[in-house]
TORMI-657961 format. One record per residue (C-alpha): residue in three letters; x, y, z. Coordinates in pm, whole numbers, plus 50000, padded with zeros to 5 digits. Each point is the difference from the previous one (the first is absolute). Layout:
<rs>
ALAXYZ
...
</rs>
This chain:
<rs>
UNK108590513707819
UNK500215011650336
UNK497064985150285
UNK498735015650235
UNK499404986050334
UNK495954992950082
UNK500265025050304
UNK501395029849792
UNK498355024449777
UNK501495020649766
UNK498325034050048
UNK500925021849666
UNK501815036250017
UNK497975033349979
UNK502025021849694
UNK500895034850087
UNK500585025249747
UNK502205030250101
UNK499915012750355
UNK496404996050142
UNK499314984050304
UNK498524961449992
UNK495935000950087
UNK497704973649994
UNK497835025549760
UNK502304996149627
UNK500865032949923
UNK500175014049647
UNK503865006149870
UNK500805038349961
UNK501455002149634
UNK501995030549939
UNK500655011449613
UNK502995020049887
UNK500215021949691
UNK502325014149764
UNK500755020749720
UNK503925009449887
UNK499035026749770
UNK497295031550004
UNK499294994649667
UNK496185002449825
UNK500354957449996
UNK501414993750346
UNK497695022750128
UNK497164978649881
UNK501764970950124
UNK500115013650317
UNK496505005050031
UNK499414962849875
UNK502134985150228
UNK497605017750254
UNK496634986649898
UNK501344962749910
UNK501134994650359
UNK497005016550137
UNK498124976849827
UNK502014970250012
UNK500775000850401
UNK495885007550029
UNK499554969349814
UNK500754972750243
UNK498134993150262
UNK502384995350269
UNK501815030649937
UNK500015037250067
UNK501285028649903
UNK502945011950178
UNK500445031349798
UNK501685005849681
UNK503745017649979
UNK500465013049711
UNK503165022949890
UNK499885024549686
UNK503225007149760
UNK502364985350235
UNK502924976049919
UNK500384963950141
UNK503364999250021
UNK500435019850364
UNK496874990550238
UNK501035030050226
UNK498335030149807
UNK496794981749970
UNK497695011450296
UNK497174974449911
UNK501874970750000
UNK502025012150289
UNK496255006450201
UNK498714962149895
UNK503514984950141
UNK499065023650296
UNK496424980550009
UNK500934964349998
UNK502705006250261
UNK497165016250182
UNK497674966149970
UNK497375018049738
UNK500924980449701
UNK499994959549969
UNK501114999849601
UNK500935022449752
UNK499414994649634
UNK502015022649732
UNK500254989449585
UNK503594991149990
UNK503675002850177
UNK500155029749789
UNK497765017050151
UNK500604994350345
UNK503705004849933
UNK503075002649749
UNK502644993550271
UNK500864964850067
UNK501035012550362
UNK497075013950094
UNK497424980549850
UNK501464966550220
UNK500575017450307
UNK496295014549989
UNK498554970149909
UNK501814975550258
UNK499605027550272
UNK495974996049909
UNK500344962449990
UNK501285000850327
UNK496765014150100
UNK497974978549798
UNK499215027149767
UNK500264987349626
UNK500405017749708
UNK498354987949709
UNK501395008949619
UNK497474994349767
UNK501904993449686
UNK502654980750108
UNK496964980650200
UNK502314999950345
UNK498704999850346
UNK503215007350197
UNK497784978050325
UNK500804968749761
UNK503074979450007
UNK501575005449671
UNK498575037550025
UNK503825016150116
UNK501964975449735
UNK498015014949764
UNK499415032550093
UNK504115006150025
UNK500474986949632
UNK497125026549892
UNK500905028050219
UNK503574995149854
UNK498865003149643
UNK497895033250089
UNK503035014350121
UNK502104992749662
UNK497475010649808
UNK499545030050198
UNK503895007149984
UNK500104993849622
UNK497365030449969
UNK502205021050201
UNK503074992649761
UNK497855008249684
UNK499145033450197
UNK503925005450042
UNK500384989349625
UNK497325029949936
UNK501265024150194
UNK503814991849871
UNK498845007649613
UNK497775029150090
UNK503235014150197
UNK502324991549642
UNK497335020249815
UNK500515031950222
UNK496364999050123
UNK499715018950360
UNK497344990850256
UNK499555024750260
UNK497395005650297
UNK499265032849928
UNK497564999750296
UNK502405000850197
UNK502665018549790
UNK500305038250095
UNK499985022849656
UNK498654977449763
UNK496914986949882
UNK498894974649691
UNK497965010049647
UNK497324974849885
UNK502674978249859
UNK502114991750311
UNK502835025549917
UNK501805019650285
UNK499085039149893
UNK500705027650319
UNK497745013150205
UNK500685033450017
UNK498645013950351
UNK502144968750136
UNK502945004949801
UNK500755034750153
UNK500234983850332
UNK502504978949887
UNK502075031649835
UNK499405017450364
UNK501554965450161
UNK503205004649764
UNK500045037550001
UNK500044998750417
UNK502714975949992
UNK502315010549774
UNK499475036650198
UNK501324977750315
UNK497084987250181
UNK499874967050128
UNK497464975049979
UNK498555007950325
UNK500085037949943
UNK497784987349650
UNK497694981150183
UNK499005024550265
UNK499705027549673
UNK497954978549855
UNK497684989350333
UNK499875036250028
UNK498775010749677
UNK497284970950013
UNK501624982349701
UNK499104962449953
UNK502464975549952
UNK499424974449757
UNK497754973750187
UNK497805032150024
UNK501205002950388
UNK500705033050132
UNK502714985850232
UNK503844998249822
UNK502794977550082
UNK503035009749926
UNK500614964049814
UNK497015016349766
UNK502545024049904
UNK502384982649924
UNK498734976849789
UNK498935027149787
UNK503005010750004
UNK501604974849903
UNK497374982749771
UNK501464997549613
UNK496525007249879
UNK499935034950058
UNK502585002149721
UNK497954982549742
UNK501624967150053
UNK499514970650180
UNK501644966150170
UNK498104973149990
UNK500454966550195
UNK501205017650313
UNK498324972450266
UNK499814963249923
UNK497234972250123
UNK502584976650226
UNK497184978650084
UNK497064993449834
UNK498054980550251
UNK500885032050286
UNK499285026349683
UNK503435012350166
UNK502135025549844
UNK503485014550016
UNK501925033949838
UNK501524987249692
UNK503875006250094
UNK501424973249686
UNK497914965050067
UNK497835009149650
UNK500555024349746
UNK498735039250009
UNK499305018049696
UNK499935040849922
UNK497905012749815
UNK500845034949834
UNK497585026749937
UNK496744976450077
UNK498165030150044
UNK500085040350057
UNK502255010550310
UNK498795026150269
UNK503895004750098
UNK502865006849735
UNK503134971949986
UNK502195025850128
UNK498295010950318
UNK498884962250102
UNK504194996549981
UNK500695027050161
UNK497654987250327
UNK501494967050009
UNK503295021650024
UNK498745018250237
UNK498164969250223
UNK503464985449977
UNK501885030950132
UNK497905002650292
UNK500154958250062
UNK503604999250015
UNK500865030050219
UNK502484985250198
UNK502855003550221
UNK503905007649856
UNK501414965750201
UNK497224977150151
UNK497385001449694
UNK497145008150248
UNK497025010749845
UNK498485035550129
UNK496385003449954
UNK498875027549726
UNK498375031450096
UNK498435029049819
UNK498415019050300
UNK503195025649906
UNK501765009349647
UNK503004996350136
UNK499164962050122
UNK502014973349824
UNK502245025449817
UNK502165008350273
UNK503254977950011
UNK503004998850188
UNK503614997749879
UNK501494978950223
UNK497474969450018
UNK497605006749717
UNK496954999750218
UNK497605023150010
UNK499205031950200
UNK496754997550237
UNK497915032150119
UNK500135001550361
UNK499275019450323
UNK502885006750180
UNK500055011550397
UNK503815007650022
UNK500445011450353
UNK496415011250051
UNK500475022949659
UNK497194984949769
UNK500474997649617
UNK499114982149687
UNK503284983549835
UNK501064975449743
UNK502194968950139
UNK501334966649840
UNK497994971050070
UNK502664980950095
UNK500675026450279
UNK496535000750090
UNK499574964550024
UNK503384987250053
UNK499744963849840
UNK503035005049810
UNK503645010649998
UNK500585035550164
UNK499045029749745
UNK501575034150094
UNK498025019949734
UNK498765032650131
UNK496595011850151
UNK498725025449761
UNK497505025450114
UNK496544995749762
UNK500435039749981
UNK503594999649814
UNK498964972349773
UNK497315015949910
UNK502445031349931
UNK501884973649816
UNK497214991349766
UNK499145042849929
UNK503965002049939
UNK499884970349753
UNK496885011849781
UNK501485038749983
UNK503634985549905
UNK497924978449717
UNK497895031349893
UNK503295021949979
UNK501524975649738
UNK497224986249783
UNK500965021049716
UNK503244982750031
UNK499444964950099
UNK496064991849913
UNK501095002249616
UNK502874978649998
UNK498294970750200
UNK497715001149772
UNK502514994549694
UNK501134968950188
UNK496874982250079
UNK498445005049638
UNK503574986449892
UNK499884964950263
UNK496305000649865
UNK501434988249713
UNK501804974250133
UNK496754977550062
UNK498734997149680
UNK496594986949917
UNK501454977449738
UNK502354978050300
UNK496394990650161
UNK498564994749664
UNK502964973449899
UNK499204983150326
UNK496505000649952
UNK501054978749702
UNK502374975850163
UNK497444992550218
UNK497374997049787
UNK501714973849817
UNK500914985550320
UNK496474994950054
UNK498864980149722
UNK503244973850085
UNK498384998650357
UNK496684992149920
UNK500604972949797
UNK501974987050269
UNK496584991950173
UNK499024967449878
UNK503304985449966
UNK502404989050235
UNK502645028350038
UNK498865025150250
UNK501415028249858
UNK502005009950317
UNK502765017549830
UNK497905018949770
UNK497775015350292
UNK503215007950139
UNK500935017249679
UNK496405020050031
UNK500355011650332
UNK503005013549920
UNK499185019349701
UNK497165011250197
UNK501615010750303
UNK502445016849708
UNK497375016949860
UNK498545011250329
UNK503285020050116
UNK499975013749643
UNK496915015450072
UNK500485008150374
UNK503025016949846
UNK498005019749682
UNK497295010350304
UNK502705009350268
UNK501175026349765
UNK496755011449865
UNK499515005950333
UNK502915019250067
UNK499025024749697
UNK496775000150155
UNK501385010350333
UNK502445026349849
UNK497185018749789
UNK497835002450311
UNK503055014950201
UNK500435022349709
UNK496595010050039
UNK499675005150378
UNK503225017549971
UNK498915024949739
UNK496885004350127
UNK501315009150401
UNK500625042849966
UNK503014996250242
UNK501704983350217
UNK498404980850314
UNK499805012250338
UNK497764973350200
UNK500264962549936
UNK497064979949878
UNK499074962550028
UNK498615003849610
UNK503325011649886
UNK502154972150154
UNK497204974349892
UNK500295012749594
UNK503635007149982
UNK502364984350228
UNK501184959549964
UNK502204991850328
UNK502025019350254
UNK503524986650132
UNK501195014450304
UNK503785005650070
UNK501835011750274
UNK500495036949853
UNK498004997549721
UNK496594990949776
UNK499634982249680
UNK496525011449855
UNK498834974349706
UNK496675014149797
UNK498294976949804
UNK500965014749693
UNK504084988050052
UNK501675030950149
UNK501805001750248
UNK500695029750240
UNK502404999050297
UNK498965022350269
UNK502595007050295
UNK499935010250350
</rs>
């Protein structure tokens, strides 16, 4: 035992508790409780309001204590502490010297994340702020509070992250049975019946038929969005304002055709909640005729077509991408001969003698190897168009009848029975792949197998719609055609929009393509 000399005293230390200042008057310790529920069920909710009254009453019940205030956050997972506001606000307060200790029932329920649940409490400690877990019975103040405290913390997180691999394993089987969840809040043309089902809404389902109407009739997405704006039509969200990303995701989106992909984003970290597009990393699964379509197969094809078209217009040499525009019919179907880009709409001052013309981009912009295709005056290609359409409505007795004999014969061609027998292949397929899962093979070849069949099947029916599409196209040029009293005399955007496909511009001569296959060569 140490002895003290007779001239020395040993005067004892005053204990301070969190961040108030030393007085000679004792103050009381300001003990802070935090709260929380993970679920908004009936029996969490009654938890939560508990949790409430025991530390209320507990913190009230010592003396030399007082309430700080009680933090309490409602249906809100542990595993992330930046989306809860209330625990957020009570860090705020003991960094702001309100709070000398705060008391919560477990690690749990301050936090899920190993990470965050040390750094918080240490960066407390540091203040002299403890945290106090009631049913582990740790004060982190005490020595053997952090060892402790780690080990727990640790376990809070595996057990968290086993629950999040049981929700995968959930989702996975629900996903195997075919069984499509969908927001339909926020999930334009649809709606859900008492028992969860997807059924259409129809006021919101002709919005989406006016989206795919407009842009097969060569609008672009901003030309839809500003129709839309204009007419007052709500998106969605139930926001007046469009993006043009709005359309075209609904373009785009599988759903409108009574199927669905599921599994199209994946959780790449469960303590961030962070998620990425599914490009391979886990498996996807399609769905067929989940529930009623508001757009038939063959339309929804031809739009990705179409999207496609209009992505990829490009320049003959360099690949350059032009941007799309549908301000004019005759936008994006203008092309030249010599480079393969396409003809822009511009105003030309040619020696102070002002007209509207047609040029090459790669004249116009000159970013590429020298193009010497021709200026042509928007007047003669419009006389071009008039000269194509009366040539057409000369010989549809002649030719209209005989495309029609070959299309219904290539028809046949793409038979319903070659998707069917892959249907079956890959069906089978299937089954060998899912028992795969719980053994050691990964099934790499036979996924490679799948997504061939599938991409197989896909350009079997890209084909089957292509041509539907092209008798489609021929009976409504059959129509206009027998329906117009004589020939034209004035060219109109409408026309050009219904009938014609592309343009090329030669040197002495036009190549007019209509969408319904023919061909008409129009000279100077």
């Amino acid at each position: 035992m140490i002895s003290l000399a007779s001239n020395v005293t040993v005067i004892p230390a005053k204990k301070t508790i969190g961040t108030q200042k030393t007085t000679d008057k004792v103050q009381k310790t300001r003990v802070a409780a935090y709260c929380r529920v993970s679920t908004d069920s009936d029996e969490q909710e009654t938890s939560y309001e508990t949790q409430i009254e025991h530390y209320t009453s507990f913190i009230n019940s010592h003396p030399d204590w007082v309430l700080a205030g009680i933090y309490a956050d409602d249906g809100i997972s542990g595993m992330n502490t930046k989306k809860r506001d209330e625990f957020q606000r009570m860090i705020n307060d003991c960094n702001e010297g309100k709070i000398d200790m705060v008391i919560t029932k477990s690690i749990s329920r301050f936090a899920r994340n190993t990470v965050d649940c040390l750094n918080y409490t240490r960066a407390l400690k540091n203040k002299n702020i403890g945290v106090y877990f009631e049913k582990e019975n740790i004060n982190t103040l005490d020595a053997k509070g952090e060892v402790l405290m780690t080990i727990m913390a640790s376990l809070a997180q595996q057990e968290s992250e086993s629950l999040s691999a049981n929700v995968r394993l959930g989702l996975q089987f629900r996903y195997q049975q075919g069984k499509v969840q969908v927001n339909h809040n926020w999930f334009l043309g649809y709606t859900k019946d008492a028992d969860g089902h997807l059924i259409i809404d129809p006021e919101q389902a002709e919005v989406v038929k006016r989206i795919y109407r407009e842009y097969l009739s060569g609008k672009s997405f901003l030309q839809i969005k500003r129709s839309l704006e204009a007419d007052g039509i709500l998106n969605g969200a139930g926001n007046a304002k469009w993006h043009e990303s709005n359309i075209k995701q609904i373009l785009t989106n599988e759903k409108y055709i009574g199927d669905a992909l599921l599994q199209k984003t994946y959780t790449v970290d469960i303590l961030e909640k962070k998620r990425e597009a599914n490009k391979g990393q886990v498996p996807k699964y399609y769905v067929e005729d989940s529930h009623e379509a508001i757009i038939p197969k063959d339309i929804f094809l031809k739009v990705q077509e179409e999207i496609a078209r209009r992505a990829n217009l490009t320049k003959g040499t360099t690949k350059r991408k032009r941007i799309y525009s549908g301000r004019y019919a005759l936008s994006g179907i203008v092309f030249c001969a010599h480079c393969g880009d396409i003809f822009r709409r511009i105003k030309w001052n040619n020696r102070g003698c002002k007209s509207t013309v047609w040029r090459c981009v790669s004249r116009v912009e000159k970013d590429g190897p020298d193009c010497t295709a021709r200026t042509v005056h928007e007047e003669f290609l419009h006389e071009v168009v008039i000269k194509a359409i009366n040539e057409a409505f000369r010989e549809k007795k002649a030719i209209l009848p005989l495309l029609r004999e070959n299309i219904e014969s290539s028809l046949e061609e793409v038979t319903s029975n070659q998707i069917a027998a892959i249907d079956e292949q890959m069906k089978s397929m299937q089954q060998e792949l899912l028992a795969t899962v719980n053994s050691k093979n990964t099934g790499d070849e036979l996924g490679m197998e799948i997504r061939r069949l599938r991409d197989e099947k896909q350009a079997l029916q890209n084909e089957q719609a292509s041509r539907q599409d092209l008798r489609t196209r021929l009976d409504e040029m059959m129509r206009f055609l027998n329906d117009l009293p004589c020939e034209l005399t004035e060219y109109e955007e409408d026309y050009v929009r219904t009938l014609l496909e592309k343009i090329t511009v030669y040197d002495d001569y036009f190549i007019v393509e209509f969408k319904s296959g023919i061909e008409i060569q129009i000279d100077e």
